[in-house]
SENU-754143 format. One record per residue (C-alpha): x, y, z; residue number from 1; residue in three letters. Coordinates in steps of 0.001 Angstrom, whole numbers, always signed. Example, Ala and Ser with C-alpha at 12.3 -4.5 7.8 and 13.67 -1.06 7.14 Angstrom:
REM SENU-754143
{{+12300, -4500, +7800}, 1, ALA}
{{+13670, -1060, +7140}, 2, SER}
REM end
This chain:
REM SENU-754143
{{+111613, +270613, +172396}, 1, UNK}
{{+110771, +268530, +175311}, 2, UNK}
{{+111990, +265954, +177391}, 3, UNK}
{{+111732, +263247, +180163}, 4, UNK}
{{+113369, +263706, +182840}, 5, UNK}
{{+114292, +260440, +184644}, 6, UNK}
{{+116322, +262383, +187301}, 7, UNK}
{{+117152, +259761, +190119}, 8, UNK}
{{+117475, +256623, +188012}, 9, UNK}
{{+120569, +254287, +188236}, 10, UNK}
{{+123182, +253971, +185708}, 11, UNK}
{{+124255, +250918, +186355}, 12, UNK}
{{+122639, +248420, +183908}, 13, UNK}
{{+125165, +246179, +182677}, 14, UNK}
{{+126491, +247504, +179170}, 15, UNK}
{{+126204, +243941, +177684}, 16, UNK}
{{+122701, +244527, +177561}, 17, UNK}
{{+123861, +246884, +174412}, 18, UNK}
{{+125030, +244611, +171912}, 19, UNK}
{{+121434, +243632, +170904}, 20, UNK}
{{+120725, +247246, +169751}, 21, UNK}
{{+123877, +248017, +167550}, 22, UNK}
{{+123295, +244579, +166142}, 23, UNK}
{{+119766, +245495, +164885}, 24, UNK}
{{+121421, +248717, +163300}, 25, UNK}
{{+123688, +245905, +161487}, 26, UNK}
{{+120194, +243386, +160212}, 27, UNK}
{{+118929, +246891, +158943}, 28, UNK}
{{+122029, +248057, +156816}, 29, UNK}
{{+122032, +243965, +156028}, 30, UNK}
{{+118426, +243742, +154823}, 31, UNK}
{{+118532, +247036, +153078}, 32, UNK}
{{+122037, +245983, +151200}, 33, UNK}
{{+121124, +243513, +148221}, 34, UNK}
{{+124825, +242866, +147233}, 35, UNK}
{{+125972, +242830, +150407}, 36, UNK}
{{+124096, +241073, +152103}, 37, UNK}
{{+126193, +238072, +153616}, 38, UNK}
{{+129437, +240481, +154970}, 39, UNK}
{{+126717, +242145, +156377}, 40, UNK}
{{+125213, +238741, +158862}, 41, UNK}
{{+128795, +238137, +159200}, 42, UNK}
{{+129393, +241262, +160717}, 43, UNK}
{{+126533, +240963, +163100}, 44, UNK}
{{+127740, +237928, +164211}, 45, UNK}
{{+130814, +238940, +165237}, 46, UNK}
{{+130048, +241593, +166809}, 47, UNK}
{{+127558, +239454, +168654}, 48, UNK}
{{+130465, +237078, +169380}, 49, UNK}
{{+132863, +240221, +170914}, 50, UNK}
{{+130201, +241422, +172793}, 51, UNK}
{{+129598, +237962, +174884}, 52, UNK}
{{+133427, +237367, +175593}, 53, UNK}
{{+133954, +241003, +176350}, 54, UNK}
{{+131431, +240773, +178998}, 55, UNK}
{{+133079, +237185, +180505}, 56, UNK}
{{+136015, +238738, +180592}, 57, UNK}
{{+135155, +241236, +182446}, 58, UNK}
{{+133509, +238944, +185201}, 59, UNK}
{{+136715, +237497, +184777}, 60, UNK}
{{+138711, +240403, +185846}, 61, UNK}
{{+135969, +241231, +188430}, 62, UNK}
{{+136481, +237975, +190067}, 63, UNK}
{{+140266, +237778, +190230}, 64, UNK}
{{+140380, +241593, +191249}, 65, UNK}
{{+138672, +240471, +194375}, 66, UNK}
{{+140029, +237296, +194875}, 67, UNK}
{{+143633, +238936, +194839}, 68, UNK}
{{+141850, +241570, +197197}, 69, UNK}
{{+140970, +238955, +199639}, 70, UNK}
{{+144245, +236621, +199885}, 71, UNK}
{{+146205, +240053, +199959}, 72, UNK}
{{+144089, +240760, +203407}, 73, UNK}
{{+144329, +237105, +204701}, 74, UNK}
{{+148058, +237299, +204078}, 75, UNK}
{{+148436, +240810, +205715}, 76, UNK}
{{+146599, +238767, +208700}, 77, UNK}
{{+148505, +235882, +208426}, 78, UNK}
{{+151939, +238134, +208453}, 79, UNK}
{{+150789, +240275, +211595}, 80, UNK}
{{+150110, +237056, +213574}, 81, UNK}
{{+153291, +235671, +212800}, 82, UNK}
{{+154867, +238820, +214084}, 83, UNK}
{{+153137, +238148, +216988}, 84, UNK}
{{+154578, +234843, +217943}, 85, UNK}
{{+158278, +236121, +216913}, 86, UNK}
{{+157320, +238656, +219761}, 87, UNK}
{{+156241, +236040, +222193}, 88, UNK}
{{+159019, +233737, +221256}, 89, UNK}
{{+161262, +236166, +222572}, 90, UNK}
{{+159718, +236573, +225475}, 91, UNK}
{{+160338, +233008, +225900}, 92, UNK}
{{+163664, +232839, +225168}, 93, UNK}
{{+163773, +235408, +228412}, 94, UNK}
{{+161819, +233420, +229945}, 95, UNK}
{{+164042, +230140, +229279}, 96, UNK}
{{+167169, +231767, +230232}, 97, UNK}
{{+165528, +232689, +233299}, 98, UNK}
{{+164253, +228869, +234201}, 99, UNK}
{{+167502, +227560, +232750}, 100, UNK}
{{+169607, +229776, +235326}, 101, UNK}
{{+166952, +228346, +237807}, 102, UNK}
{{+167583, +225109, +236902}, 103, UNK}
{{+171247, +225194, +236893}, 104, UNK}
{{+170912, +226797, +240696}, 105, UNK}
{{+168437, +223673, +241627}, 106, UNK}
{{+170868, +221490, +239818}, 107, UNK}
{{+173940, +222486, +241808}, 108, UNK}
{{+171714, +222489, +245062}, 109, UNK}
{{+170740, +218833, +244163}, 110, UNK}
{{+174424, +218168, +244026}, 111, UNK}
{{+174920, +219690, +247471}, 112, UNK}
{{+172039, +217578, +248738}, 113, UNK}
{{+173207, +214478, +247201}, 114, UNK}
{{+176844, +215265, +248874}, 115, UNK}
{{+175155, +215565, +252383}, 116, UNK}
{{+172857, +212646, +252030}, 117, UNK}
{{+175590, +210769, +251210}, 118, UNK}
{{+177451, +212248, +254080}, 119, UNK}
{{+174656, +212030, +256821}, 120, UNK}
{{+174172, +207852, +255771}, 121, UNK}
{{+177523, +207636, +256157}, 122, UNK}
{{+177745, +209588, +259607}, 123, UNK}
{{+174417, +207270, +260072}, 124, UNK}
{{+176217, +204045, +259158}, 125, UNK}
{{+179435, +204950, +261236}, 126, UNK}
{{+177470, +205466, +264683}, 127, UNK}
{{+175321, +201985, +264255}, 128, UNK}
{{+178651, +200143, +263802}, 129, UNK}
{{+179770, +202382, +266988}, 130, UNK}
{{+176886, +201036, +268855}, 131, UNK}
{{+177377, +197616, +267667}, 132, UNK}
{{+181055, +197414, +268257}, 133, UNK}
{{+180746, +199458, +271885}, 134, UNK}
{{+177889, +197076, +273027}, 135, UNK}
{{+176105, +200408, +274640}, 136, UNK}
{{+174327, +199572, +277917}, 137, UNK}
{{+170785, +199537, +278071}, 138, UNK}
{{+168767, +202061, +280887}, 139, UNK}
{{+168578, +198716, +283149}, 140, UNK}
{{+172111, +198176, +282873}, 141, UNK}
{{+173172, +202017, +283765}, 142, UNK}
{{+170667, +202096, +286853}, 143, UNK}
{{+172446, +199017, +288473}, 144, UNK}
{{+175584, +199711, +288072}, 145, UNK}
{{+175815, +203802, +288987}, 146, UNK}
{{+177714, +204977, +292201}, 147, UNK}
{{+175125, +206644, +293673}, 148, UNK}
{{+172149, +209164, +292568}, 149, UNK}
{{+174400, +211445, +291327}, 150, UNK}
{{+176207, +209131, +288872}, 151, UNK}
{{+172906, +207646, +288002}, 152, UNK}
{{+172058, +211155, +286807}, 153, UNK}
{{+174826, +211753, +285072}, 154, UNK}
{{+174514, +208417, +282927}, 155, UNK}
{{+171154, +208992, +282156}, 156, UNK}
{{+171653, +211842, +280616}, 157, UNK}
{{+174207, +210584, +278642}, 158, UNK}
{{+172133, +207841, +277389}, 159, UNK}
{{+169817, +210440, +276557}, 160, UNK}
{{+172188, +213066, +274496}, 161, UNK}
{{+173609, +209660, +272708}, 162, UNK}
{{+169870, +209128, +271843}, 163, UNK}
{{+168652, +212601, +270729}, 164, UNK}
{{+171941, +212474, +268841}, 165, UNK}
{{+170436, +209421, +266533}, 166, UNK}
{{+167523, +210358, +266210}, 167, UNK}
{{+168813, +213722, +264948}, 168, UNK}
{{+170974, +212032, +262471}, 169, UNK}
{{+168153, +209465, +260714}, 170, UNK}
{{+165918, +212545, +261095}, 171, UNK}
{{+168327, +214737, +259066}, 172, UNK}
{{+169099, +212029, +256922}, 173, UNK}
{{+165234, +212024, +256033}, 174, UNK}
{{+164910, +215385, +255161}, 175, UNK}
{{+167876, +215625, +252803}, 176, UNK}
{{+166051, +212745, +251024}, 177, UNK}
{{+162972, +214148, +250833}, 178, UNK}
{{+164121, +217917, +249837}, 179, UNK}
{{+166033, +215855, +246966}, 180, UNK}
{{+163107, +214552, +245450}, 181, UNK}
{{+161492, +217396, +245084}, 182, UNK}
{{+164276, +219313, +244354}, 183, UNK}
{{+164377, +216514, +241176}, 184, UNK}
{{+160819, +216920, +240716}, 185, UNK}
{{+160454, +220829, +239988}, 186, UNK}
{{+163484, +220739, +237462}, 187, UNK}
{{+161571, +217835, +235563}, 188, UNK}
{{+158846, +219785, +235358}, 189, UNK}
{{+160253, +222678, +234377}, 190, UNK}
{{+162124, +221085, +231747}, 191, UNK}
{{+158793, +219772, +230692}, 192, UNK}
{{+156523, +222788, +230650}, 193, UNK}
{{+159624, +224973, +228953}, 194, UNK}
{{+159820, +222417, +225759}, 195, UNK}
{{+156299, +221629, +225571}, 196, UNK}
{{+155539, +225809, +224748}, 197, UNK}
{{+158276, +226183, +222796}, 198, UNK}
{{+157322, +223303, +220946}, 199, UNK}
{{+153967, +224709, +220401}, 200, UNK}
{{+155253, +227917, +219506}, 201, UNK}
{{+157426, +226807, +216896}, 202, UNK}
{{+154678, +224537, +215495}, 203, UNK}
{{+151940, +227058, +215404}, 204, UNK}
{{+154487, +229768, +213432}, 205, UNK}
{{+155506, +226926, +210725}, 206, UNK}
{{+152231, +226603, +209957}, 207, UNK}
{{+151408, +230239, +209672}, 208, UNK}
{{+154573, +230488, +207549}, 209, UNK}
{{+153477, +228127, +205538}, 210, UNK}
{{+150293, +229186, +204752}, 211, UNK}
{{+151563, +232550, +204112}, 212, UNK}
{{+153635, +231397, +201419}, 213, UNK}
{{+150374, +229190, +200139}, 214, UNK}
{{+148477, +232083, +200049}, 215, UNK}
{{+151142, +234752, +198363}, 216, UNK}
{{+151895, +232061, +195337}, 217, UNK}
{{+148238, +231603, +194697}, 218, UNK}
{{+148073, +235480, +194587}, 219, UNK}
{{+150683, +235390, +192421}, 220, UNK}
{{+149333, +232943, +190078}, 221, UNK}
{{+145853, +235034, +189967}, 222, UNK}
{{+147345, +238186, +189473}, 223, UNK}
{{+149267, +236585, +186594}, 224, UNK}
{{+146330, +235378, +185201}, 225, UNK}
{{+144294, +238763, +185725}, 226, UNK}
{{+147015, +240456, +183440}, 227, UNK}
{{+146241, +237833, +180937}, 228, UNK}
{{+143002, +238445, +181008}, 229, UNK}
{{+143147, +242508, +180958}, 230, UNK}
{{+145439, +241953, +177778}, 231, UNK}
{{+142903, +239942, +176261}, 232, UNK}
{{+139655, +242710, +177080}, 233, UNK}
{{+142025, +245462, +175582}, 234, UNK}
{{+141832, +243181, +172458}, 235, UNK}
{{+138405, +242731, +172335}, 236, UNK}
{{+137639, +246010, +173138}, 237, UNK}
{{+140335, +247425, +170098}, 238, UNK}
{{+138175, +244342, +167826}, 239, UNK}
{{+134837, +246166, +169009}, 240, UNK}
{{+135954, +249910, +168018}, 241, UNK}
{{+136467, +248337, +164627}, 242, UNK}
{{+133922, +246462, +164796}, 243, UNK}
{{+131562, +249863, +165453}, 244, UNK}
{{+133352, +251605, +162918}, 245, UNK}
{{+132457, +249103, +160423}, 246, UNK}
{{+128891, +249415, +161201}, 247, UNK}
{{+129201, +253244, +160571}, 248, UNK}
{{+130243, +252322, +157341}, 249, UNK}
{{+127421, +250280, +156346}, 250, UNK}
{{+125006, +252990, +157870}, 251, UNK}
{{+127123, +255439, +155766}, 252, UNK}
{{+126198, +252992, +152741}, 253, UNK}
{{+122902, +253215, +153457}, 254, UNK}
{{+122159, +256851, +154113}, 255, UNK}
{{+124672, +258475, +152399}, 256, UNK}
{{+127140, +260773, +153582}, 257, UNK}
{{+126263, +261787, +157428}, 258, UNK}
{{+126657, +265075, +158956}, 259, UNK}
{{+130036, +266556, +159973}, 260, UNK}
{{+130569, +266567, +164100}, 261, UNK}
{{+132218, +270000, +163563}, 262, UNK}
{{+135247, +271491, +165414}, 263, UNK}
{{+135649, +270661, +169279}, 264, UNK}
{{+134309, +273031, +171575}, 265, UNK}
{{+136400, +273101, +174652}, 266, UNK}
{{+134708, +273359, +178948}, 267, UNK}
{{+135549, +273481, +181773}, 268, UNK}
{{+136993, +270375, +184329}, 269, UNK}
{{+138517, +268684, +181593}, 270, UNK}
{{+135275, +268393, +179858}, 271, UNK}
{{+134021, +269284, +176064}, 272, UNK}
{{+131148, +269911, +173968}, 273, UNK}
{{+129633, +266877, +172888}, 274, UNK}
{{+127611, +268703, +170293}, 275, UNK}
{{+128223, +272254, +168688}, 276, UNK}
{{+124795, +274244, +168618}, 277, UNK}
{{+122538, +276495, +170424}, 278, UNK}
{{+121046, +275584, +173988}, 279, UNK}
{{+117251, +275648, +173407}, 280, UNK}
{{+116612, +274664, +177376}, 281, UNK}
{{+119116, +274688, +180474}, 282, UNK}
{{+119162, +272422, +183617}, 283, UNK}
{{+116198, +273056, +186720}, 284, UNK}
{{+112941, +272937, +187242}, 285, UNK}
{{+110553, +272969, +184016}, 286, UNK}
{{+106817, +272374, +183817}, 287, UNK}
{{+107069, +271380, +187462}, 288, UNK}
{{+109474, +268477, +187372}, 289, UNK}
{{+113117, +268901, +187059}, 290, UNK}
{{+114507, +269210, +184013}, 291, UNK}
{{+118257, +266807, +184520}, 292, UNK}
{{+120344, +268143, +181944}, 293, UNK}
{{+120275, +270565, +179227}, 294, UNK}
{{+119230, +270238, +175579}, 295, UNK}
{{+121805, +271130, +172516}, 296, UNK}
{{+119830, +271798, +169047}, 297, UNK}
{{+121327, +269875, +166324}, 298, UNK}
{{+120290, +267937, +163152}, 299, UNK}
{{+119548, +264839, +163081}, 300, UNK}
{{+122743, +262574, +162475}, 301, UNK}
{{+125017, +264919, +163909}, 302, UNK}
{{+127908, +262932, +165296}, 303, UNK}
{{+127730, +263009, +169097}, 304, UNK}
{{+131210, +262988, +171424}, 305, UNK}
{{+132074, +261658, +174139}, 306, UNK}
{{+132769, +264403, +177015}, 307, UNK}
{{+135428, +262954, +178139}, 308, UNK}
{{+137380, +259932, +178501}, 309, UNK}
{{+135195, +257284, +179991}, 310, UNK}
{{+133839, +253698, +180055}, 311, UNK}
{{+130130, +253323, +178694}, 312, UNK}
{{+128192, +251609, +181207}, 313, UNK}
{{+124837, +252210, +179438}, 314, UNK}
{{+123435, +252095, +176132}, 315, UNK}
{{+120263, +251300, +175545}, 316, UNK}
{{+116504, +252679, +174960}, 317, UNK}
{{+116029, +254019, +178305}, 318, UNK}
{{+111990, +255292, +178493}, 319, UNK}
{{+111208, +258730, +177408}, 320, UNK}
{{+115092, +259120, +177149}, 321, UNK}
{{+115198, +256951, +173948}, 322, UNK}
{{+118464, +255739, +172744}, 323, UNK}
{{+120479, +256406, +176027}, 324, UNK}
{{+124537, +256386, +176460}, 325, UNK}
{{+126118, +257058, +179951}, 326, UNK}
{{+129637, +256987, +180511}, 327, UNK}
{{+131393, +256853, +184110}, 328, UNK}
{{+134757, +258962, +184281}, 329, UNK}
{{+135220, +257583, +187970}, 330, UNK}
{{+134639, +259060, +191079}, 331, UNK}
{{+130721, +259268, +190832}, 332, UNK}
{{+131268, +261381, +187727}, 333, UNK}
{{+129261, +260426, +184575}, 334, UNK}
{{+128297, +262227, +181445}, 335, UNK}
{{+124799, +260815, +179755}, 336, UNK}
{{+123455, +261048, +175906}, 337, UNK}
{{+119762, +260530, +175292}, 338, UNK}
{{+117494, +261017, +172086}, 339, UNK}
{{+120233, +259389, +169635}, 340, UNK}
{{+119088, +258043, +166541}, 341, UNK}
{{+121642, +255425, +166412}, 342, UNK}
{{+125086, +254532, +168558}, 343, UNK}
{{+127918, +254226, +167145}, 344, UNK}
{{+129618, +252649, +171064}, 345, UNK}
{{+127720, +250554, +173042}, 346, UNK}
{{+130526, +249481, +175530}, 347, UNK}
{{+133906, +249692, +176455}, 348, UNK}
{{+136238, +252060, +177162}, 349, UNK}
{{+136401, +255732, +174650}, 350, UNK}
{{+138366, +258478, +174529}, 351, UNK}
{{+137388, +262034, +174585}, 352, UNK}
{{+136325, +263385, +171108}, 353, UNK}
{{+134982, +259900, +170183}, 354, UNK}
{{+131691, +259440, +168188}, 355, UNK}
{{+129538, +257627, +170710}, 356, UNK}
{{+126384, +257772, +168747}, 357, UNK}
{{+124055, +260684, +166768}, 358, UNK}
{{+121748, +263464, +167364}, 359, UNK}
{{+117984, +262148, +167089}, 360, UNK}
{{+114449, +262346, +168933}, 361, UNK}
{{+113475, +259022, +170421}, 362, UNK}
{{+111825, +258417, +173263}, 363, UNK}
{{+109983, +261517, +174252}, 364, UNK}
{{+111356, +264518, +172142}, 365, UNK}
{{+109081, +266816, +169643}, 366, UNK}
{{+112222, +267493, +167562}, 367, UNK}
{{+116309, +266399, +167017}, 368, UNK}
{{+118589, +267640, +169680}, 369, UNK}
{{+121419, +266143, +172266}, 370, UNK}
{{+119940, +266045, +175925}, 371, UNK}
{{+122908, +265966, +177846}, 372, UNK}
{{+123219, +265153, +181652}, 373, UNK}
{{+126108, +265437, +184181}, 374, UNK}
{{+125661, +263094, +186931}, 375, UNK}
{{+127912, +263024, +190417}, 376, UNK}
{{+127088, +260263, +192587}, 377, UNK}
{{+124156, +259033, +190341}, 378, UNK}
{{+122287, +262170, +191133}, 379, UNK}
{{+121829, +265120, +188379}, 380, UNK}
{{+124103, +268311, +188759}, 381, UNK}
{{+123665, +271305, +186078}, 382, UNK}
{{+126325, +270380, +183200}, 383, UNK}
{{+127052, +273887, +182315}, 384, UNK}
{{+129629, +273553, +185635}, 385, UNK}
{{+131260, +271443, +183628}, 386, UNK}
{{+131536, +272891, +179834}, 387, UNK}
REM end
């Protein structure tokens, strides 16, 4: 027995392609069934129909896993950023308590200044009435009327302290005015610049709030609706396993009773046999290509099992493989069927032990056996490592 190896290729073809071939198993049992005829058509419609709204629900779920993905990051986002500003607020509440205690210090020196403006004008007011009531001579006056150089001096200098005096109180008088109006200035201003950030603060967090809470009940409403949608695959995958084992029955109608799979022949990881019979050629290097699996004699129609629990994510004529089943069991691992005569799965999810399909030699075999392949990470491994 011989076979193509196709060591390398990707398992990935979408296992709606699939319904098409279990379908024309169906038109043959149909055209070969006289009496039965219509059921038959009827059949193959529905399992046409399954097929299609299997695979658009599982877009479905494909789409909502990732949309629920995506809103669950934006919201993770969303919730550190808001952390954020809590952190900053309090900083500015330090930072208010600080300028408020400011404030309340300029406040009470605004007070003070107010008190000695009002003081000073008076003290201003008091010595112009002074000088208006005391009719204070003028420099002329003083000079004519001294007793001599000395007394001259001596009221000249007077005059003079009397003047510097003034001057010192409208100069003082100034400056408390002016140091209030800036005084009133800066704690304006800082009243100003506090509100304004906080007011920005506050805004900016109700909105990320708010769009948190957007974001989590749309999340919510798609992960509702992915749960719908998962309970609705598991029923079309539960109408497709009877559907398949309906179509073994019309097969069995047509070619009689089939072969018996035989007891199950435990492996090794969790793994069984997915045939029972001798192994006519092992896994490595033959006829100088390699050789990606191993080949299990067995007659033709011998039920073939799964290897383990898995979903099928190819089944198709594959090349020199023929009639070709893989099945991923996660993690990079997958199991792989070729030379089947007919399947009896073509998608969805099995358990181990179930029929997938039965010994044959299509594609490019010289005789009916199981080829089987154990695949990590797309790439061929010897499957003896596993049963």
């Amino acid at each position: 027995m011989s076979d193509s190896s196709q060591a390398g290729r990707s398992h990935r073809a979408p296992a709606r392609l699939l319904g098409a071939l279990l379908a024309a198993a169906l038109a043959v049992a149909a055209a070969a069934l006289t009496a039965g005829s219509a059921p038959a058509q009827g059949l193959q419609e529905r399992l046409h129909e399954t097929e299609e709204r299997l695979s658009q629900a599982e877009k479905r779920e494909g789409v909502l896993t990732t949309e629920i993905e995506e809103a669950s990051n934006r919201i993770t986002s969303l919730e550190g950023q808001v952390a954020d500003l809590r952190n900053k607020e309090a900083v500015l509440a330090a930072e208010l308590a600080d300028k408020q205690a400011e404030l309340e210090q300029a406040q009470a020196r605004l007070e003070e200044l107010r008190e000695r403006l009002k003081l000073a004008i008076q003290i201003l007011e008091d010595r112009l009435v002074a000088i208006y009531k005391s009719g204070e001579p003028d420099l002329l006056t003083v000079v004519l009327d001294s007793n001599g150089f000395d007394d001259l001096l001596e009221r000249t200098e007077y005059l003079q302290r009397l003047e510097d005096q003034d001057s010192s109180i409208v100069e003082r008088v100034r400056e408390l005015r002016d140091e209030m109006r800036e005084t009133v200035e800066t704690v304006k201003a800082a009243r100003d610049q506090i509100a304004k950030r906080k007011q920005e603060l506050e805004e900016t967090r109700a909105s990320l709030e708010r769009r948190s809470k957007e974001l989590a009940a749309a999340r919510a409403h798609r992960r509702d609706q992915l749960s719908q949608v998962r309970v609705h695959k598991e029923k079309l995958e539960g109408d497709l396993s009877e559907l398949s084992k309906q179509v073994e029955k019309q097969l069995a109608a047509i070619n009689g009773p089939g072969l018996p799979a035989g007891p199950i022949r435990g492996g090794a990881n969790g793994f069984i046999w997915p045939v029972n019979g001798p192994l006519t050629s092992g896994f490595g290097m033959r006829w100088g290509r390699l050789h990606a699996g191993i080949d299990i004699s067995a007659p033709t129609g011998t039920p073939i099992r799964a290897a383990k629990s898995g979903s099928i994510v190819l089944a198709s004529a594959y090349g020199g493989y023929g009639n070709y089943t893989c099945i991923s069991h996660g993690g990079g691992l997958s199991s792989c069927y070729a030379h089947q005569s007919s399947f009896a799965r073509t998608s969805g999810s099995v358990s181990q032990g179930s029929v997938i399909g039965y010994v044959g030699s299509t594609g490019n075999s010289t005789g009916p056996h199981l080829h089987f392949e154990i695949r990590v990470n797309g790439q061929p491994v010897d499957p003896l490592g596993y049963l």
